[in-house]
N, CA and C atoms as a LAMMPS dump frame, in Angstrom:
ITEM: TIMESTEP
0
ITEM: NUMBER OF ATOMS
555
ITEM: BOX BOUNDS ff ff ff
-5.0000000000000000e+02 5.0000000000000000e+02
-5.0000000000000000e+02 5.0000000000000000e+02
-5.0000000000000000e+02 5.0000000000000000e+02
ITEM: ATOMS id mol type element x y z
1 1 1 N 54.094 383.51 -101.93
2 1 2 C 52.982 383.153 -101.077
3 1 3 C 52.106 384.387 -100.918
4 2 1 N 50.712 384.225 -100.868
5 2 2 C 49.883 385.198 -101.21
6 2 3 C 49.082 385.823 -100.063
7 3 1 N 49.197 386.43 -99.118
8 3 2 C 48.317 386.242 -97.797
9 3 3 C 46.737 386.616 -97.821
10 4 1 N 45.877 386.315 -97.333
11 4 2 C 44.461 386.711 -97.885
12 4 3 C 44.209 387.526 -96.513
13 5 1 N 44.049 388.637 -97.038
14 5 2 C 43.008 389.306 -96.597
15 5 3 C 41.573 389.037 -95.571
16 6 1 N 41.306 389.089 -94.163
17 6 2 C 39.303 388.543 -94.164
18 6 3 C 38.715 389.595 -94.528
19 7 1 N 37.762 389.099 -95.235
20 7 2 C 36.716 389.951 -96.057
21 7 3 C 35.992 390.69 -94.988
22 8 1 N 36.16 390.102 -93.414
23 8 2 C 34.781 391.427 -92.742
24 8 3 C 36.215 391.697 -91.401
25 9 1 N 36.527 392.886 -91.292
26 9 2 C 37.446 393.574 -90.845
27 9 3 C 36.818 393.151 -89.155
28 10 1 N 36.005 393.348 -89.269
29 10 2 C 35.466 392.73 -87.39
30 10 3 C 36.065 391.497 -87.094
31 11 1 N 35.999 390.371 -87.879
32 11 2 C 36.715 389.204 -87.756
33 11 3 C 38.269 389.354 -87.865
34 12 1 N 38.393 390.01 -88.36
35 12 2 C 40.439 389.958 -88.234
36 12 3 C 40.407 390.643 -86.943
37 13 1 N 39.977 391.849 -86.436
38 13 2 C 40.052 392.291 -85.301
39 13 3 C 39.771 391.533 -83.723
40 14 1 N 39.03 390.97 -84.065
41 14 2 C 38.572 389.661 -83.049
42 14 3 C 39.522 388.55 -83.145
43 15 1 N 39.78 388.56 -83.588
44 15 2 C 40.74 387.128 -84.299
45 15 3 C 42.08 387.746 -83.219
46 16 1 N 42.864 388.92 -83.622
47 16 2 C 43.877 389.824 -83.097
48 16 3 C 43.683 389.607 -81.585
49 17 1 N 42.378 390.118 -80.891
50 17 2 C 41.827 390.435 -79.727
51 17 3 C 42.138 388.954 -78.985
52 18 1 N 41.796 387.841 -79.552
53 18 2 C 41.522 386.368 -78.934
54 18 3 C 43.106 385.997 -78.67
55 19 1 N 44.093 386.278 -79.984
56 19 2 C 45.541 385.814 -79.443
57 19 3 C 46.015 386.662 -78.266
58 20 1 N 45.527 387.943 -78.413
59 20 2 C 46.113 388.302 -76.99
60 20 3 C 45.889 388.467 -75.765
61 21 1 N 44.469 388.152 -75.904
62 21 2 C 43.988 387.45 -74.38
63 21 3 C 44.442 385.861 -74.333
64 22 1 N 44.314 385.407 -75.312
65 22 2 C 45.289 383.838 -75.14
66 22 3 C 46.727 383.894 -74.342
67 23 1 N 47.017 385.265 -74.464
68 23 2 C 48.484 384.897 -73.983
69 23 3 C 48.696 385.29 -72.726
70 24 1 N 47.444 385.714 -72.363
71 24 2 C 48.07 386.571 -71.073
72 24 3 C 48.05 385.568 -69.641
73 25 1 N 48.09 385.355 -68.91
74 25 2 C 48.102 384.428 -67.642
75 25 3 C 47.508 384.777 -66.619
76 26 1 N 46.886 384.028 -66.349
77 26 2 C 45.663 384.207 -65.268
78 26 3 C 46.193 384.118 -63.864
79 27 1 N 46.382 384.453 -62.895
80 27 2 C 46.775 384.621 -61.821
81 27 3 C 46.012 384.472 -60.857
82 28 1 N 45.776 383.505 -59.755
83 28 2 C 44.264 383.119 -58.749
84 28 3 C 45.155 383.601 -57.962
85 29 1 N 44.367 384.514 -56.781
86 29 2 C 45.504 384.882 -55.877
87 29 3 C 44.823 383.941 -54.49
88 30 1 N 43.76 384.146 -54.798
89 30 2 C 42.686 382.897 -53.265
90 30 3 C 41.183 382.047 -53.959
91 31 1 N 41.435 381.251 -52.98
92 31 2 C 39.99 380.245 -53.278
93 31 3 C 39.026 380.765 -54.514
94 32 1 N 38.708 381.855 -53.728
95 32 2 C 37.319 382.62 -54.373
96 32 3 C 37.478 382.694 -55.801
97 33 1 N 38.859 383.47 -56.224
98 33 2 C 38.962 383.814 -57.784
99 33 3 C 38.917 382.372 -58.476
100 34 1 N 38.721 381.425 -58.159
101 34 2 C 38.853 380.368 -58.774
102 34 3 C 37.555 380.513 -59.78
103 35 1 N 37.404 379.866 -61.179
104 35 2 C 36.286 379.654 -61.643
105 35 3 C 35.558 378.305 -61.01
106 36 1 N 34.084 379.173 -61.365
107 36 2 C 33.131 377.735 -61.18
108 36 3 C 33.701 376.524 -61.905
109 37 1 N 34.305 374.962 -61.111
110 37 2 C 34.108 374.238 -61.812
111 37 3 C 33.417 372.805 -61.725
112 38 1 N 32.54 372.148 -61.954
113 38 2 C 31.49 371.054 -62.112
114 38 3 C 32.538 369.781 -62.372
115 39 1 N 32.744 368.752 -61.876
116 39 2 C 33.896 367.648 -61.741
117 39 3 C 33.126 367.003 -62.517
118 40 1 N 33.347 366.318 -64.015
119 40 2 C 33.239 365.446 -64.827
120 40 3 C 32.654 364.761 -63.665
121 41 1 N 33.612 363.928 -62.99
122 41 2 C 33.441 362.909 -62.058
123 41 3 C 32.61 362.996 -61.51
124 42 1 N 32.127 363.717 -60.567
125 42 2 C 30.915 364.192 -59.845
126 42 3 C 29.848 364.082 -60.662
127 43 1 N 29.334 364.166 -62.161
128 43 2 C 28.549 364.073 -62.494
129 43 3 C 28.138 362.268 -62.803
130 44 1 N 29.488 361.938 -63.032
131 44 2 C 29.202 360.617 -63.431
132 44 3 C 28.687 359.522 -61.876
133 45 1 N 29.883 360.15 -61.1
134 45 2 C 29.185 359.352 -59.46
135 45 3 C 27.308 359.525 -59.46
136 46 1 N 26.978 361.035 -59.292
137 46 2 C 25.637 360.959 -59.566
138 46 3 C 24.801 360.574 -60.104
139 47 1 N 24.836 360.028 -61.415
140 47 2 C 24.339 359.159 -62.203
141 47 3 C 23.881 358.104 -61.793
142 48 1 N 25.253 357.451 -61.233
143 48 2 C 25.084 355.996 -61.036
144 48 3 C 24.435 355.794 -59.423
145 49 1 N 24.519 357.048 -58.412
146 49 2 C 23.491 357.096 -57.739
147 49 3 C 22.224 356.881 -58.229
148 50 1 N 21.533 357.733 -59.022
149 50 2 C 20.633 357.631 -59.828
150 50 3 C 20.16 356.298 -60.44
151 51 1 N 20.772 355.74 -61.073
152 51 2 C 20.383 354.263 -61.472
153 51 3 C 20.308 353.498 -60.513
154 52 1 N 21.057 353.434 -59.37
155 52 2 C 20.707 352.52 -58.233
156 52 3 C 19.631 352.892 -56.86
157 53 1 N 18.921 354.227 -57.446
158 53 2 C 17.691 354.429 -56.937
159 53 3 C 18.124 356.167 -55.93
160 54 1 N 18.86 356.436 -56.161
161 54 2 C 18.733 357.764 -55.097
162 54 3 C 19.354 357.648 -54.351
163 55 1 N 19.102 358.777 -53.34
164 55 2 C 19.934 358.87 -51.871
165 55 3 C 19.006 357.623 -50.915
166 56 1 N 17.818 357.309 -51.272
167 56 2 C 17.35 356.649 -49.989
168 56 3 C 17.991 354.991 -50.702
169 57 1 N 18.529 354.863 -51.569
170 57 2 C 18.807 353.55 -51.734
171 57 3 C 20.603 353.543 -51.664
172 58 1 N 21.214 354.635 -51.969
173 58 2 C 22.699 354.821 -51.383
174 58 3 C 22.911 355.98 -50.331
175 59 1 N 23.318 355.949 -49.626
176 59 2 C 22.852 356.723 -48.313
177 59 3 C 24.505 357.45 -47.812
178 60 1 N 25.398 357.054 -48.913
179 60 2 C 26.942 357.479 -48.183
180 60 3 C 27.493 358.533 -49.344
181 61 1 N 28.199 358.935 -49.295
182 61 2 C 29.362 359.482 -50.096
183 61 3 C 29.199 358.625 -51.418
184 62 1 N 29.161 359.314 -52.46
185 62 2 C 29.68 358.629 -53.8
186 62 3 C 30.213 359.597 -54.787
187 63 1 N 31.606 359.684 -54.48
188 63 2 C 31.664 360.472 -55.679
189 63 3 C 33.404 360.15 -56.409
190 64 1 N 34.075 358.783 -55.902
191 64 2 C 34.979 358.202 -56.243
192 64 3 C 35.356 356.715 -56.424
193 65 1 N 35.893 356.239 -57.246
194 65 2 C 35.995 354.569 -56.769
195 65 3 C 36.436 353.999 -55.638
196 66 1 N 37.281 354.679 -54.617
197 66 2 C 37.033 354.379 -53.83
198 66 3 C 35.737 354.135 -52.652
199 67 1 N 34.531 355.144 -52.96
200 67 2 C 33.828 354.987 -52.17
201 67 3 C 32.951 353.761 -52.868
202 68 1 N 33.005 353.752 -54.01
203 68 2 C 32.521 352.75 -54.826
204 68 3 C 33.121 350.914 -54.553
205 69 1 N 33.819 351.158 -54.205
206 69 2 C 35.062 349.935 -53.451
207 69 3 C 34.465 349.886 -52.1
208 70 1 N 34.184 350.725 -51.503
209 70 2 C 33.594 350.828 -49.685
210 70 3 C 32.645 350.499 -49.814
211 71 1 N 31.484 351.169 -50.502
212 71 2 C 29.611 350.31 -51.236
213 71 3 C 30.022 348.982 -50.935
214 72 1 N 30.795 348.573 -52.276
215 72 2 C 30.781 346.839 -52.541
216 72 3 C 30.882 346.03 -51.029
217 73 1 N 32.101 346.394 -50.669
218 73 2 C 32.288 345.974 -49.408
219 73 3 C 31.199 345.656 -48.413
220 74 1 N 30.487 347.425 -48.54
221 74 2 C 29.139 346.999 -47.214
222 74 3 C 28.172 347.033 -47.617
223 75 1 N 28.003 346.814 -48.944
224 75 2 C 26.565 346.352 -49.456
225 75 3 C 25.426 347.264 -49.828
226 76 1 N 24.746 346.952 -50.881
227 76 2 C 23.808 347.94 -51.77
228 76 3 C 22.571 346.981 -50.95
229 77 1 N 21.849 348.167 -50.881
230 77 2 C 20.417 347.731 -50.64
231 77 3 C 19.656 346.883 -51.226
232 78 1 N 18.721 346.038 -50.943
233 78 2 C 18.132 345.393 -52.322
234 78 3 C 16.942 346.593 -53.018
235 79 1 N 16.688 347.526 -52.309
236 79 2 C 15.891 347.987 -53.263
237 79 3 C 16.163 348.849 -54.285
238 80 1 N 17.767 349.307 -54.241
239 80 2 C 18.48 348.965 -55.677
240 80 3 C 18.175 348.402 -56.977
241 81 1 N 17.829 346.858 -56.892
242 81 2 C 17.696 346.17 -57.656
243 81 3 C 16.749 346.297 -58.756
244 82 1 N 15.392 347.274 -57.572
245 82 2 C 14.021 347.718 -58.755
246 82 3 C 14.654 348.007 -59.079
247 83 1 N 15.287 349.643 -59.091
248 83 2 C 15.89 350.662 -60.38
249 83 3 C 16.562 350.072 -61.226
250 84 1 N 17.654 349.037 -61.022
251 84 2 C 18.16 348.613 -62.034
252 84 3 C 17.34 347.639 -63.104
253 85 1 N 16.551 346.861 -62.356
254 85 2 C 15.297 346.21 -63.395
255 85 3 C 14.877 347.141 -64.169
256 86 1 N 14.754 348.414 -63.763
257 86 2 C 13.721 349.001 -64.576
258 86 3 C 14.415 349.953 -65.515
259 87 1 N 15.762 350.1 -65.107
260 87 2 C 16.281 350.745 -66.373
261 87 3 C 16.999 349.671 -67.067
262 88 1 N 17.081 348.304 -67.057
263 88 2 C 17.202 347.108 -67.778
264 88 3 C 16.11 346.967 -68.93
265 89 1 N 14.694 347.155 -68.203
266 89 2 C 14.111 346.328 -68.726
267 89 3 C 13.498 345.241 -68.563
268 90 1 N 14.22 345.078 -67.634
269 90 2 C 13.647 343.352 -67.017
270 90 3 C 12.811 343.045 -65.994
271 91 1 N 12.626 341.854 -65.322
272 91 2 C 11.554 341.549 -64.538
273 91 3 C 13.035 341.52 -63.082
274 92 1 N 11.878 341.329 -61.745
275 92 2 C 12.807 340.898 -60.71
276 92 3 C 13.442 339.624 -61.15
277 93 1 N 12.505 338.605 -61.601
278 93 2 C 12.92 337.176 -62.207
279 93 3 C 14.343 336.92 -62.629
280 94 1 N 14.355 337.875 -63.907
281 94 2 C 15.768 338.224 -64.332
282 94 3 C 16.231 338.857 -63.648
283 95 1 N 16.375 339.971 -62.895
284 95 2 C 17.462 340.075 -62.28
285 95 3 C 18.018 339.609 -60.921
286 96 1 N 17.384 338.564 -60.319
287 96 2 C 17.522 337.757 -59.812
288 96 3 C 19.06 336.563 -60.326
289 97 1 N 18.363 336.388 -61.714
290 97 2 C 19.326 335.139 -62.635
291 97 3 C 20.443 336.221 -62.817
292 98 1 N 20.084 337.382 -63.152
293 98 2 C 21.763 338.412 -63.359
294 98 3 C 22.498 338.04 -62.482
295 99 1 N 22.181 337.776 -60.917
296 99 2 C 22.922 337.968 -59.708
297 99 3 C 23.077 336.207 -58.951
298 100 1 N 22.791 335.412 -60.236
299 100 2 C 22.95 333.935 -59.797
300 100 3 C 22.773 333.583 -58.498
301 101 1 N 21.319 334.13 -58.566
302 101 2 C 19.826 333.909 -57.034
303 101 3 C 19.193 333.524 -57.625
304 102 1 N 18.317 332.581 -56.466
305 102 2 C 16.775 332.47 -56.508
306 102 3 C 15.898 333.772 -56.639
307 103 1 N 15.24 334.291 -56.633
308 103 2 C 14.052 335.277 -56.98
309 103 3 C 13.38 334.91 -55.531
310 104 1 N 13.159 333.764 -55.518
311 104 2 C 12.57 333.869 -54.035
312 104 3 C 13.317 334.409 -52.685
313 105 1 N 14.906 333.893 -52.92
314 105 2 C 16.079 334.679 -51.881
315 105 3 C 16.434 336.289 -51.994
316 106 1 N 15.165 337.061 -53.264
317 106 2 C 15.583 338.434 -53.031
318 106 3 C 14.552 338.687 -52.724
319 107 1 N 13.222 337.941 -52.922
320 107 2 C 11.581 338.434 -52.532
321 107 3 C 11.887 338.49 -50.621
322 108 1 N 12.795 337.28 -50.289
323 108 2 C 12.604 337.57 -48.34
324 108 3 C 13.117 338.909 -47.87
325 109 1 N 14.358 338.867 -48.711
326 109 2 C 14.554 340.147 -48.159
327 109 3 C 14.146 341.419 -47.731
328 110 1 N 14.504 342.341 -46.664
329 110 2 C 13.225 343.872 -46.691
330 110 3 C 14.169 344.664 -48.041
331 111 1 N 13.761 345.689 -47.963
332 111 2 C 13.929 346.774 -49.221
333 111 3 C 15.624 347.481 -48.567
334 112 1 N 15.75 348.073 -47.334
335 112 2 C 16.537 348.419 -46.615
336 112 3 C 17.605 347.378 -46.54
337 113 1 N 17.395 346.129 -46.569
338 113 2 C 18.589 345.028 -46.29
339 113 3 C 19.697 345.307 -47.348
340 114 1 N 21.053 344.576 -46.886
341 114 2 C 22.073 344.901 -47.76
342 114 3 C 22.508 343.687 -48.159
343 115 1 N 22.706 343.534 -49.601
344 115 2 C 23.247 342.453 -50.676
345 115 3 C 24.588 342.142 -49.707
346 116 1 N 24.809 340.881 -50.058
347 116 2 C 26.443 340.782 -49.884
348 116 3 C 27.762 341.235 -50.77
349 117 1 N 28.72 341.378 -50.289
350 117 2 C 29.717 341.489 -51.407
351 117 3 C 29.749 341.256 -52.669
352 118 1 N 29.73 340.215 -53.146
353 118 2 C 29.599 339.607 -54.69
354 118 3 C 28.445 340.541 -55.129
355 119 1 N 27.559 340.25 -54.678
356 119 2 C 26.061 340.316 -55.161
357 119 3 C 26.079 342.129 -55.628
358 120 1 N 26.628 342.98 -54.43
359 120 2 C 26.864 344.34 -54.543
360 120 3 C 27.631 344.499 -55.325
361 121 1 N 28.878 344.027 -56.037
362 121 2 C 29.786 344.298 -56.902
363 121 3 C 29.104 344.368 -58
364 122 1 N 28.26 342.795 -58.281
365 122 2 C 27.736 342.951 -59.761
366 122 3 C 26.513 343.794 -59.983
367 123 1 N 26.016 344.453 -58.761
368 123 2 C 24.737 345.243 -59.159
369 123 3 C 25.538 346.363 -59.514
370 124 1 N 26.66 347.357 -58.732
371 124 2 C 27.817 348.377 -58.994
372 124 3 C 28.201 348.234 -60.747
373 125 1 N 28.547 347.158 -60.968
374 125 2 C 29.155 346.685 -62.28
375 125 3 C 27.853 346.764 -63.39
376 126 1 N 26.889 346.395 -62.444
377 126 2 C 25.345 346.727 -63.811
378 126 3 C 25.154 348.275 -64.128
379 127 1 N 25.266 348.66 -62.772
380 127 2 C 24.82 350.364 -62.877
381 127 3 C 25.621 350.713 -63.761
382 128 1 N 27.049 350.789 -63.631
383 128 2 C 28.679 351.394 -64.543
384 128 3 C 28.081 351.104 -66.048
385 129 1 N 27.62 349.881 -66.325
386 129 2 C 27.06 349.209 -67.778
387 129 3 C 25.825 350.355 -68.579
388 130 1 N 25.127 350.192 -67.407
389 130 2 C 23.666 351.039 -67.39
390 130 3 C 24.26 352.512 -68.006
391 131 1 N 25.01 352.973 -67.458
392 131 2 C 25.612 354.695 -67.458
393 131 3 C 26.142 354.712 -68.681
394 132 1 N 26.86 353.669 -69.191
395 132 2 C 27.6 353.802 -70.249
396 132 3 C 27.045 353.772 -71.599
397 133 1 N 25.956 352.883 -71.429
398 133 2 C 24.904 352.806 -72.62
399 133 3 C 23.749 354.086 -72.855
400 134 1 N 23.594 354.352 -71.65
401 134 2 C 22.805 355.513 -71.739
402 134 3 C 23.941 356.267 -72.428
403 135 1 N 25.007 356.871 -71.762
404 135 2 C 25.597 357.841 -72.704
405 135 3 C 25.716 357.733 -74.154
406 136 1 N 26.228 356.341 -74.83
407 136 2 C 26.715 356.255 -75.935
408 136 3 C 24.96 356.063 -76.765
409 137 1 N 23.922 355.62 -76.289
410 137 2 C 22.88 355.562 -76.865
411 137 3 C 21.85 356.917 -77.204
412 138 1 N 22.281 357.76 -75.833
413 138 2 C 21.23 358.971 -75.814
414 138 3 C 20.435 359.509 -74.988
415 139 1 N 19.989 358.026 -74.471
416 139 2 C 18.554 357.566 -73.893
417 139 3 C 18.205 356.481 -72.85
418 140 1 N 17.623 356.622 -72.061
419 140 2 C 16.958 355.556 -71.367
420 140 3 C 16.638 354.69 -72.19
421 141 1 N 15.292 355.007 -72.873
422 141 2 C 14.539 353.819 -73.431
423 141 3 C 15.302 353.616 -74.923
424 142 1 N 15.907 354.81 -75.647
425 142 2 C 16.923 353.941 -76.801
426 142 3 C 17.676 352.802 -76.259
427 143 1 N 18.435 352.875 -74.698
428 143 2 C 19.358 351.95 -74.176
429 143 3 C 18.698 350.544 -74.281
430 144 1 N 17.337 350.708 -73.972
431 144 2 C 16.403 349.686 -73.279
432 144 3 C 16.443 349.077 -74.922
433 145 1 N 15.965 349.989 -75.8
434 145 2 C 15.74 349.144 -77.219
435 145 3 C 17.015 348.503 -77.659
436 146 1 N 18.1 349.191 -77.991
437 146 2 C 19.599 348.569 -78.029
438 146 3 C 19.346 346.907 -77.306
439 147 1 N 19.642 346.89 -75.907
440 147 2 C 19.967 346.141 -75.289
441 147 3 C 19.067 345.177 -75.367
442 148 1 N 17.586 345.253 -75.328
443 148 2 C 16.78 344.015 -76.436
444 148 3 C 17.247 343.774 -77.852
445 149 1 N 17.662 344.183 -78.317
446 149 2 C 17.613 343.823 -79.439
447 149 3 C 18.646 342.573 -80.376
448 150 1 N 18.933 341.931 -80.854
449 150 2 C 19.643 341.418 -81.711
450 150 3 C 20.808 342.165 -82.161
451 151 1 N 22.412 341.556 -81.442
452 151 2 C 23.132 342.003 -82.223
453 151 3 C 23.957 340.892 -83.116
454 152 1 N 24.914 341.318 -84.147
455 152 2 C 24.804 340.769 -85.081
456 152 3 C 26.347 340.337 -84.585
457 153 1 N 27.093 341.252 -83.388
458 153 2 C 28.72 340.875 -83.013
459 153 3 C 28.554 340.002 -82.109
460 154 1 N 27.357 339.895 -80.908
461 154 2 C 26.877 339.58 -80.5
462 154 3 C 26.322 337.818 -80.763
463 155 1 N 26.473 337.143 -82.409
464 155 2 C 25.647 336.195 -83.131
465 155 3 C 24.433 336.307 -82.69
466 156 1 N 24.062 337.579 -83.025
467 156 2 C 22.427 337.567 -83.227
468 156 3 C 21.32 337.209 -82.447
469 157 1 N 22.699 337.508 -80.937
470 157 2 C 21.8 337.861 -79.552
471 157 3 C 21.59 338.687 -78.77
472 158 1 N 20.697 338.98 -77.891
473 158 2 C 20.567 340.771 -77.061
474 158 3 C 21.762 340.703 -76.085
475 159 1 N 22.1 342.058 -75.946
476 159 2 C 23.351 342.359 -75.022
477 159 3 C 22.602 341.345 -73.794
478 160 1 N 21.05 341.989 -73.374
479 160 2 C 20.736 341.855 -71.692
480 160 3 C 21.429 340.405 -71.65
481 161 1 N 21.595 339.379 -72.828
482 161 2 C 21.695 337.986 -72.392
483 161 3 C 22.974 337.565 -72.043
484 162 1 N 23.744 338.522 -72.21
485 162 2 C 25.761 338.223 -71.607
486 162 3 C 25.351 339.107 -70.328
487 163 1 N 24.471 339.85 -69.33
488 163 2 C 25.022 341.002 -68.583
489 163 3 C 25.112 339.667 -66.964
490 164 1 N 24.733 338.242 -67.29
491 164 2 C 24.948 337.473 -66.025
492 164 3 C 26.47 337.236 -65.882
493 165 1 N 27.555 337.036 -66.671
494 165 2 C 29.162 337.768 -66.616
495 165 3 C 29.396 338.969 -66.31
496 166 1 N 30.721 338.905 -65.684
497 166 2 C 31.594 339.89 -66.39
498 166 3 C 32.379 339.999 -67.537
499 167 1 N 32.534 338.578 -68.196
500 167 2 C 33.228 338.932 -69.886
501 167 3 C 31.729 339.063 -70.642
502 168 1 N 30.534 338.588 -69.758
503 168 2 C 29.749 338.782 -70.79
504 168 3 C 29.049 340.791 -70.985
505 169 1 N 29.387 341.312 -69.812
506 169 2 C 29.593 342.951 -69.836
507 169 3 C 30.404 343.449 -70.434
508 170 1 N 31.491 343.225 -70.398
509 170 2 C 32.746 343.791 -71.162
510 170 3 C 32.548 343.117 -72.426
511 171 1 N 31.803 342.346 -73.139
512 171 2 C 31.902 342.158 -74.43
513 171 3 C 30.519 343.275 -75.075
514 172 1 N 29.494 343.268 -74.4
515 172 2 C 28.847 344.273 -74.23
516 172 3 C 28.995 345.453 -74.269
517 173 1 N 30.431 346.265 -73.289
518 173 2 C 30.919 347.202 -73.341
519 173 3 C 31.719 347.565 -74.693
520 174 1 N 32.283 346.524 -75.062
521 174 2 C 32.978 346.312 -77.203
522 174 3 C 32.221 347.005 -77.823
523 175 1 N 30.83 346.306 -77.656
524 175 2 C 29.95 346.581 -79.041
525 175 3 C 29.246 347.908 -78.597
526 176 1 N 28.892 348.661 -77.263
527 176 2 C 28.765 349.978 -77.539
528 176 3 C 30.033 350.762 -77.597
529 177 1 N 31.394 350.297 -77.938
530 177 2 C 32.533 350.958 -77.998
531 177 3 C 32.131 351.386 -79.61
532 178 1 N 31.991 350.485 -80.126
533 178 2 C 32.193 350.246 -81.532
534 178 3 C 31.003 350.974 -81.874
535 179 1 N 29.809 350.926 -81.602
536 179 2 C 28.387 351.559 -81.587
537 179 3 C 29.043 353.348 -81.627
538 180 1 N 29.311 353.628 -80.771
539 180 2 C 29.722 354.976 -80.092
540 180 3 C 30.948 355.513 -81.533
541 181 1 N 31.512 354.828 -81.976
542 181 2 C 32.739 355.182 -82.798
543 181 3 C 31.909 354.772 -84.251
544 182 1 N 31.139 354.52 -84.693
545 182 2 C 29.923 354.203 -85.644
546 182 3 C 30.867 353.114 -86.752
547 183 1 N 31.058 351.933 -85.825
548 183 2 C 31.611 350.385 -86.463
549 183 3 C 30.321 350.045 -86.663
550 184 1 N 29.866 349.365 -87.677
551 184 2 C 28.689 348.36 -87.886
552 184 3 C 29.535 346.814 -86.892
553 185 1 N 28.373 346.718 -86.051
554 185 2 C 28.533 345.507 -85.526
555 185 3 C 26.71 344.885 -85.665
């Protein structure tokens, strides 16, 4: 067996340098020495603040499923609902039919009023949808084009037209699984 040599002596030396700071053990003795760290989670709770309009449209704690479980319970604002129209795509009309309402029973409402249970779950369950496509797409408006568009796993219909389910989301959620892992669907 032949061992090779690296051709630029800085790189074997660095190379040397990295295993033995690899080995050594870090020791926090208080709070402070801790490194900065940014919670995956925390970024994703924020998000989905974000899609459901901000702090003036969620007004509590969000940064676990449980508090996400407490929302549902006491209800998302309706003026929620713009943001999610509008990072849909859609009209109030439709998202009205997303939430198997009249359009006229979300026009009475004020902006401040709170959805009921059901109604808050599936707007929660749109946002989670919303977040996920943005990630695996890129983009806002790539999401927006995706989700108009014709899919072919789909028989050669737009996601937005399953998002009035929940199997019709989670079949939705498939095809950007498969999208994301680069399956032709």
């Amino acid at each position: 067996m032949v061992l090779l040599e690296p051709k630029c002596r800085t790189f074997g030396e660095k190379e040397k340098q990295m295993k033995k700071v690899s080995k050594k053990k870090v020791v926090h003795t208080s709070p402070e020495d801790l490194p900065p760290v940014v919670s995956e989670a925390a970024v994703q709770y924020n998000m989905l603040r974000v899609i459901l309009g901000g702090h003036k449209s969620v007004s509590g704690s969000l940064s676990n499923d449980m508090d996400l479980i407490d929302l549902s319970r006491h209800g998302v604002q309706k003026s929620s609902l713009k943001s999610l129209a509008h990072y849909l795509g859609i009209t109030m009309e439709k998202m009205s039919s997303l939430l198997h309402t009249s359009h006229r029973n979300i026009q009475r409402k004020d902006e401040d009023e709170l959805l009921d249970t059901l109604k808050s779950e599936k707007v929660l369950e749109l946002a989670a949808f919303i977040k996920r496509g943005i990630d695996v797409t890129g983009s806002k408006d790539a999401f927006k084009q995706w989700l108009h568009s014709p899919i072919m796993a789909l028989g050669n219909r737009m996601p937005v037209d399953f998002l009035d389910t929940t199997f019709g989301i989670q079949m939705a959620l498939k095809v950007l699984g498969r999208l994301e892992q680069g399956v032709f669907s």
